[in-house]
C-alpha positions in Angstrom: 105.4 121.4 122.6 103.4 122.5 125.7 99.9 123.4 125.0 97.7 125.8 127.9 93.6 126.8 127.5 93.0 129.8 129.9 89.2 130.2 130.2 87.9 129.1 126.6 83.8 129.5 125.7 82.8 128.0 122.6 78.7 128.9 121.9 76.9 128.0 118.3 74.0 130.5 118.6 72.4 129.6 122.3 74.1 126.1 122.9 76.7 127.1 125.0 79.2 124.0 123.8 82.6 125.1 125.8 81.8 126.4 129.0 85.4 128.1 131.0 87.7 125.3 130.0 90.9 125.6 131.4 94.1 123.2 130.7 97.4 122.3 130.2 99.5 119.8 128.4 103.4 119.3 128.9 105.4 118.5 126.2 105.9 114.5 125.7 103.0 114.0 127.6 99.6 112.0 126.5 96.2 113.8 128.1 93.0 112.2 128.2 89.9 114.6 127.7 87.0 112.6 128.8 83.1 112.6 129.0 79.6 111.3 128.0 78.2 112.2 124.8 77.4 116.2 124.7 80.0 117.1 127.1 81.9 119.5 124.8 85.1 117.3 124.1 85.1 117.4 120.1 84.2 121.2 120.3 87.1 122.0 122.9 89.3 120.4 120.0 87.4 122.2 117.4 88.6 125.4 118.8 91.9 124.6 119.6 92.5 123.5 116.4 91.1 127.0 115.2 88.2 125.5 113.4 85.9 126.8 115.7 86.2 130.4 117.0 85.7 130.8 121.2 83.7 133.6 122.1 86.4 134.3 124.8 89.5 132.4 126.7 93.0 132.4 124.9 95.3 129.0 123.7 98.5 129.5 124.1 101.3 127.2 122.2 105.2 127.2 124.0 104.2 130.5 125.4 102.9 132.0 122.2 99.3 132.9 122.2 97.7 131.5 119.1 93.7 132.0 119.4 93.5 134.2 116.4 95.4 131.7 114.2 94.0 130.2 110.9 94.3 126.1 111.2 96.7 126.2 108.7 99.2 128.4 110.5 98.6 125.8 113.4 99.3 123.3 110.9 102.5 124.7 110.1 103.1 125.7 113.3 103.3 121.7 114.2 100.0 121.0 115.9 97.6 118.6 114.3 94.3 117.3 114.9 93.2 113.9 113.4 89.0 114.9 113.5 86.4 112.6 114.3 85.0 109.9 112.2 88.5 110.2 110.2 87.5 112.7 107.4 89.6 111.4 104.6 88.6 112.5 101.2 86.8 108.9 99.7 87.4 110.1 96.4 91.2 110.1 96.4 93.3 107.6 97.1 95.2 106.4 99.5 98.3 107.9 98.5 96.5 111.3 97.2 95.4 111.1 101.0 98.6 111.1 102.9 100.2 113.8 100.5 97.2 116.0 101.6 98.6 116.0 105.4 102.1 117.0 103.7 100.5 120.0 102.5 102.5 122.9 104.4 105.8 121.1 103.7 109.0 121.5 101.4 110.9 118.9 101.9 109.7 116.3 99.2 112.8 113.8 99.9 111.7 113.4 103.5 107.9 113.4 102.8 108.5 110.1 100.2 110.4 108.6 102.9 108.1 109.0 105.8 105.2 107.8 103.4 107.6 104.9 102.6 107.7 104.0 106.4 103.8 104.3 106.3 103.5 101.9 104.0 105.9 99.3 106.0 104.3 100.0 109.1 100.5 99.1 107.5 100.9 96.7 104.5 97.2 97.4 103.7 97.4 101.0 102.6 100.6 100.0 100.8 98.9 97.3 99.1 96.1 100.3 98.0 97.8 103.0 97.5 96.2 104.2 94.2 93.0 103.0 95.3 90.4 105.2 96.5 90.1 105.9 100.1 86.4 104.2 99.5 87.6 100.5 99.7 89.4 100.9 103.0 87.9 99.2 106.1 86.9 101.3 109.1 90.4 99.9 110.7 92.4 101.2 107.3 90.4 104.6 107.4 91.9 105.5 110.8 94.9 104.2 110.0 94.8 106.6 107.3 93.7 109.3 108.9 96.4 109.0 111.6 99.3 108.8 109.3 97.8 111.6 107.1 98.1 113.7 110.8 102.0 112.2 110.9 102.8 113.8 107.0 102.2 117.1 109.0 105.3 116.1 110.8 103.2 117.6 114.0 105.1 118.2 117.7 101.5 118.0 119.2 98.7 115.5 117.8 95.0 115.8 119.5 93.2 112.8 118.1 88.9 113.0 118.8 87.6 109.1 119.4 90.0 107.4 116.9 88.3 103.9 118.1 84.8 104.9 117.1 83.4 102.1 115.6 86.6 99.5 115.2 86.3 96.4 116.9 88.6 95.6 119.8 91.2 94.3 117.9 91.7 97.2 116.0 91.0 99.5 119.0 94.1 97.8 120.4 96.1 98.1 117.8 95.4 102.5 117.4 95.7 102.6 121.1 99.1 100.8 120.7 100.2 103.3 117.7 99.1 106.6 120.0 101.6 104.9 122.5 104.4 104.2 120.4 104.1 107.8 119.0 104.5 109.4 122.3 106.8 107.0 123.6 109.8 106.8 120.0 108.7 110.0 118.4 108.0 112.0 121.5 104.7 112.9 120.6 102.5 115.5 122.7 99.2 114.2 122.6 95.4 114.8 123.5 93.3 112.5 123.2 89.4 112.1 123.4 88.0 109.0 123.8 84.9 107.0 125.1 86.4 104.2 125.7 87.6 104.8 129.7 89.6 102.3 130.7 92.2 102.0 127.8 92.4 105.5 127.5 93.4 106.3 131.2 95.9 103.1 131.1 97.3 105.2 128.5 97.5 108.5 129.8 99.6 110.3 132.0 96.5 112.8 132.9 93.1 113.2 132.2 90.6 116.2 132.5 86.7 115.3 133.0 84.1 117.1 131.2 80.6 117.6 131.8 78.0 119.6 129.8 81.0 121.8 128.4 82.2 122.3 132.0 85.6 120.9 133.7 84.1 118.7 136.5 87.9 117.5 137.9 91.3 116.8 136.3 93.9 114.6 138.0 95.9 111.2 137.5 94.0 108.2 136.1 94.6 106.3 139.5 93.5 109.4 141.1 90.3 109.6 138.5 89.5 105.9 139.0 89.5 105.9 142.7 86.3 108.5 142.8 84.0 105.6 141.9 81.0 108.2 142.4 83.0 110.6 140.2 83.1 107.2 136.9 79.6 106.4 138.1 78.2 110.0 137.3 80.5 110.8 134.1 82.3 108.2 133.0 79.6 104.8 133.3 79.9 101.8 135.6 82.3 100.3 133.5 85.0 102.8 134.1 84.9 102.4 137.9 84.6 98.6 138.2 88.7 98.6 135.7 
């Protein structure tokens, strides 16, 4: 599923969030959006998602312009956003949680079977299945939220910071899963993330924001050579990887 942004402005009242984004991502591909905090990253996926409204600019899915779509015809329409800070519903559990992301589907046989493969794949939420959401670690939570994202059985998946807060380890282990996903499910993928230098060894592109504005897009070889470029938008530690 190729995705393309032609000019988008997102504003909540006077803060002008989203500021002419333009972009474009090719089917089977993984794009980085990247930034400081306050660049306009988890609003640009807001709005693509449909959960925010632009002001102006269009988003166009396979050719089909789909900026006055409700999320849920998105949803259906395969493209999936696993949200910031994971957003799982505590008070269900695990399994209550995963059927959620199933939501737009029919085919029950398939959906038990995918869920099934969940479970295999991370013994933990197995192990919990009919326990609330609540007792999950931070790790387990995004695990969660990821494979809630895969019941949607999604062509695209945009993921907002799904390392915040998990320790290296498990930062390793979700940057591993977003590869794997692109790489045996053929997965379309945008991803924002503050941690740099994993996320442009990842990536096959990666568009740099600033203040809701697209500073410069490029490869990440092409992104880490600017060191002035990392220094001014990305931190130190970005240009010295």
């Amino acid at each position: 599923m190729r995705l393309d942004v032609h000019d988008l402005h997102v504003r909540y009242g006077p803060v002008h969030a989203v500021r002419g984004v333009s972009l474009h991502v090719e089917t089977r591909e993984i794009v980085a959006v990247l930034g400081a905090n306050g660049a306009g990253k988890s609003s640009l996926l807001r709005a693509l998602m449909g959960l925010e409204r632009p002001n102006t600019g269009r988003v166009m899915l396979d050719g089909v312009d789909v900026t006055g779509w409700m999320p849920s015809r998105r949803v259906r329409h395969r493209f999936v956003l696993v949200p910031e800070g994971r957003r799982i519903v505590t008070s269900l559990t695990v399994h209550e949680n995963l059927l959620m992301g199933a939501f737009a589907r029919v085919d029950a046989r398939a959906i038990n079977s995918e869920i099934a493969n969940l479970y295999e794949r991370f013994p933990n939420l197995g192990a919990r299945r009919h326990q609330p959401a609540l007792v999950l670690s931070g790790g387990e939570q995004q695990m969660l939220a990821i494979g809630r994202g895969l019941l949607a059985n999604p062509q695209f998946m945009m993921l907002d910071e799904p390392s915040l807060g998990l320790s290296p380890r498990l930062a390793d282990e979700v940057f591993a899963l977003i590869g794997e996903l692109n790489r045996a499910r053929g997965l379309t993928i945008l991803l924002v993330e503050q941690n740099t230098p994993k996320t442009l060894r990842l990536a096959n592109r990666a568009y740099v924001l600033e203040l809701g504005h697209k500073v410069t897009e490029g490869t990440p070889s092409e992104i880490l050579a600017d060191t002035t470029l990392c220094d001014a938008y990305l931190g130190r530690s970005a240009a010295l990887r």
